[in-house]
N, C-alpha and C positions, 0 to 999 in steps of 0.2 A: 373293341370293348373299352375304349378310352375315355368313353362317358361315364363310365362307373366310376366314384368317388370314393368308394369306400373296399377295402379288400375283401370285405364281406360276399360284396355281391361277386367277386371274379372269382371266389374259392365254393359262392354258393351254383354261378353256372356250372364252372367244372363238375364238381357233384353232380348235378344232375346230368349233365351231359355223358359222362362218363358211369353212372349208374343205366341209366337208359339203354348202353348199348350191351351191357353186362347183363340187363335183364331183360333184353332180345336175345341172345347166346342161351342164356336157363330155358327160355318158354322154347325155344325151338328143341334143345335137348331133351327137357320134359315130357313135351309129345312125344318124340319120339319114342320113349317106353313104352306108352301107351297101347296096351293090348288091342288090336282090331277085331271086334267081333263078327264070327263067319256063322252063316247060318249051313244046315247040316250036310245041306247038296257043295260044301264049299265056297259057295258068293257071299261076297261081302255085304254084311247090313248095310240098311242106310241108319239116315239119322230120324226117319220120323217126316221130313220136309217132302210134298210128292204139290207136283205144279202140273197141270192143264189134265189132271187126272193118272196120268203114266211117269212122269218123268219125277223119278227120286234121286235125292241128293242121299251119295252114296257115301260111304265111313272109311273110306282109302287111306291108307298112311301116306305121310308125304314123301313125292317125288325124291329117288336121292338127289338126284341133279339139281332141286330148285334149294334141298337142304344145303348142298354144297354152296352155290351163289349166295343164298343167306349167310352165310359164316363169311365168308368172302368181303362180301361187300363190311358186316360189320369190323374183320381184320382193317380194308380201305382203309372205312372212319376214323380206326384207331391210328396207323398211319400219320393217314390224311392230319390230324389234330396236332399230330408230334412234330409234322412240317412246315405247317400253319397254323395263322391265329385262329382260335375256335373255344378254347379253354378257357374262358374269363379274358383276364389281361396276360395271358401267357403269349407271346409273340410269335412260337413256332423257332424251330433250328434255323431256316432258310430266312428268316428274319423277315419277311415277304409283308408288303401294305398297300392297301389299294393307293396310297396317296403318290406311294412312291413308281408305281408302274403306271398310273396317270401323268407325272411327270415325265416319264421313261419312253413313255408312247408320243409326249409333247416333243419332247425333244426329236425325235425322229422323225414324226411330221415335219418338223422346222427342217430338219438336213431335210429328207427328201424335196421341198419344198423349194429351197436354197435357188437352183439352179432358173427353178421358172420366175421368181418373183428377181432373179441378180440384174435384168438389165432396167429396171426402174429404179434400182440405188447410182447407174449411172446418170440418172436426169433429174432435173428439177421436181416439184411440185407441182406446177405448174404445167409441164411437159407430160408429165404421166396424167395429170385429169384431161389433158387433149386424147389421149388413148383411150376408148370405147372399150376395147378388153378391160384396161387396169382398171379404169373406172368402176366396170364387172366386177373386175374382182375385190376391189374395195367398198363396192355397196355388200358383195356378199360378209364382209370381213365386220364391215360398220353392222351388221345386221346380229351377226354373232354377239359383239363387246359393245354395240352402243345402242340398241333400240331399245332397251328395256326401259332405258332412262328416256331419251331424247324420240321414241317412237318409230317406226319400220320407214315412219314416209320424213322424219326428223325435225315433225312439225313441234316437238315438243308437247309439255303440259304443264299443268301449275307448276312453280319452281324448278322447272326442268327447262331450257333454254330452246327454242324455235332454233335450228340451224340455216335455216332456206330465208332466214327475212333478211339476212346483212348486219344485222344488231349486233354485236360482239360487245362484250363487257370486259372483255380484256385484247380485243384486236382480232381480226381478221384473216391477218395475213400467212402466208405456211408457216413460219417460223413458229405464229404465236400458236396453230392450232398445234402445230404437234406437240411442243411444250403445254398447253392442256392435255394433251394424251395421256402423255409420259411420266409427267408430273404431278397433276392432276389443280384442281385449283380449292381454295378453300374463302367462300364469301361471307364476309362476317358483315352485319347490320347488329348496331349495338343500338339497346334496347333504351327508351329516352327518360326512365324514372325520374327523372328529375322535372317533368315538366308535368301542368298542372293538367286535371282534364280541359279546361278550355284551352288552355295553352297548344294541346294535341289537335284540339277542334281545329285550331286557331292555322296550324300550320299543315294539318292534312289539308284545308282549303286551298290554302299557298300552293303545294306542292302538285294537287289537281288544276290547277288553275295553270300549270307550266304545262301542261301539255294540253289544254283546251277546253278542259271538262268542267261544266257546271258548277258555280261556287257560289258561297254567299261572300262578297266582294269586301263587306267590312273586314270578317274574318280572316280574308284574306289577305287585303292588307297587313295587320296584324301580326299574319303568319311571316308574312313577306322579311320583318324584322325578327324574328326566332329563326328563319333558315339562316340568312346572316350568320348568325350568332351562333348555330349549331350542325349546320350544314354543307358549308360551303367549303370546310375542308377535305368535303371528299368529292361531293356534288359539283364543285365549282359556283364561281356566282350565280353563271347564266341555269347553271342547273342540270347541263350537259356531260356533267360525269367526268368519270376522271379512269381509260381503259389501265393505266400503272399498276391501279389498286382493285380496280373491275367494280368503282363503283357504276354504278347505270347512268345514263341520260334521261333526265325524268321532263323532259321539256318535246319526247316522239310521243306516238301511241300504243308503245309496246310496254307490258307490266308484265313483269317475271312471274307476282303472284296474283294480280291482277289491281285494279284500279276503282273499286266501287270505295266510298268512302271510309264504309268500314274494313274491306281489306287494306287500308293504308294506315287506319286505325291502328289496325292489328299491329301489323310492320314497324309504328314506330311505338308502341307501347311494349310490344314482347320483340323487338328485335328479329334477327332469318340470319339463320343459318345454315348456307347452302355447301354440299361438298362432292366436288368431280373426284371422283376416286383416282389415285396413281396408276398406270396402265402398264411401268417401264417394266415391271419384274412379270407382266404377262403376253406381253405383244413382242415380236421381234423386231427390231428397227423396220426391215419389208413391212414387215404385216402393221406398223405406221408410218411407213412411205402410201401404201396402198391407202388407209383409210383417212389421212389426211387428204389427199388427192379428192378423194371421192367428196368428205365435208366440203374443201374449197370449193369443188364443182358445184356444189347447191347454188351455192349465188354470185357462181364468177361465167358459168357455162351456161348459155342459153338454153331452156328445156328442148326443144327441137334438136339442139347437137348432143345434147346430154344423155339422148334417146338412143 
């Protein structure tokens, strides 16, 4: 109940919670005073209700044994409440949370785990994506923590990074992917207010024009002298990027958010801001041995061996 903001609502659930089971206790005792009425042979009325012509619903007092189990079960609830959370924000004696028996259960998987993922921390990166099992088991692992972002087959999508093309914006190698893991990465593209609308024209033709695509050739010129001037501290001259700071190489045919003129419009006018989320406080070193392994394989392991 940690969403409620106000004490209001954690003393207005109690309330009702705690009324509710207190006015199951009354209704069931209540009935039970209640007089059964017998007709004169001794049988018990019904209530009036008669279905397929014969079949009358009868005026029976209740069951003691189901009256028993009713009282029962509401004692449980009452119980149950005082040992766990259920009361508003009242936390229960046993202090018990789902967040913490999620953890509880994590860590345990990891020890059990331990023993079959230990002889992959003895080998390379490299070594374990030649392993067909590991590789197994690090597509299943990549599939859990990274498809969401980068896709099942880790073709990527807009702003999300292709892993299978070789393109790395901060490096390729195991070192660098596990340090994305673990770390996470955070790309900043600062946003060009300072320049005019033609001047944007001017320099998105430029910057298409580095990797082959259609331009108006004055403009691009043009542009050619604003990357200079605004770009080439992270771009490089040639336009090939710089992996240190994970600016891109804008001189292939791969676009993070794509390359029609107005998406690059966009990019230098409002800027992108992309972020790989930190993995270290959720993966265990194995479990990125394992899925490192598996990324490298995309575009170091022939598909045929990869299979």
């Amino acid at each position: 109940m940690s969403d409620f903001i106000g004490a209001y609502w954690s003393v207005f659930i109690a309330a009702i919670t705690l009324i509710g089971i207190v006015w199951c206790v009354w209704l069931l005792s209540s009935q039970r005073k209640v007089t059964v009425s017998q007709a004169a042979d001794g049988s018990v009325t019904d209530t009036g209700h008669v279905w397929d012509g014969d079949l009358r619903e009868l005026n029976n007092p209740l069951p003691r044994w189901w009256a028993w189990m009713f009282l029962i079960s509401c004692v449980f609830g009452l119980v149950y409440l005082v040992l766990y959370p259920g009361l508003g924000s009242y936390p229960g004696v046993l202090g018990y949370t789902t967040d913490n028996a999620y953890v509880d259960s994590v860590v345990e998987a990891n020890e059990d785990l331990k023993p079959i993922y230990a002889k992959y921390m003895q080998l390379d990166v490299q070594q374990v994506a030649a392993d067909p099992k590991a590789r197994e088991m690090g597509q299943r692992l990549y599939l859990n923590y990274c498809a969401q972002c980068h896709g099942s087959d880790a073709g990527g999508s807009k702003g999300f990074p292709n892993l299978t093309d070789n393109d790395w914006l901060y490096g390729g190698s195991p070192e660098m992917i596990k340090t994305a893991i673990l770390q996470g990465r955070a790309g900043v593209m600062p946003a060009y207010a300072h320049l005019s609308k033609d001047e944007i024209a001017d320099l998105v033709n430029y910057v298409r024009s580095l990797s082959g695509l259609p331009v108006n050739s004055a403009k691009a010129e043009r542009g050619g002298v604003l990357f200079a001037a605004n770009c080439v501290a992270c771009h490089a001259t040639d336009g090939k990027g710089n992996t240190a700071m994970g600016a891109p190489n804008l001189t292939d045919k791969i676009w993070l958010y794509g390359s029609t003129e107005a998406t690059v419009t966009e990019t230098l006018t409002k800027g992108r801001n992309g972020q790989m989320p930190a993995h270290e406080a959720i993966l265990t070193p194995e479990k990125v041995q394992l899925i490192a392994a598996y990324v490298w394989s995309l575009t170091n392991i022939k598909t045929d061996q990869a299979k």
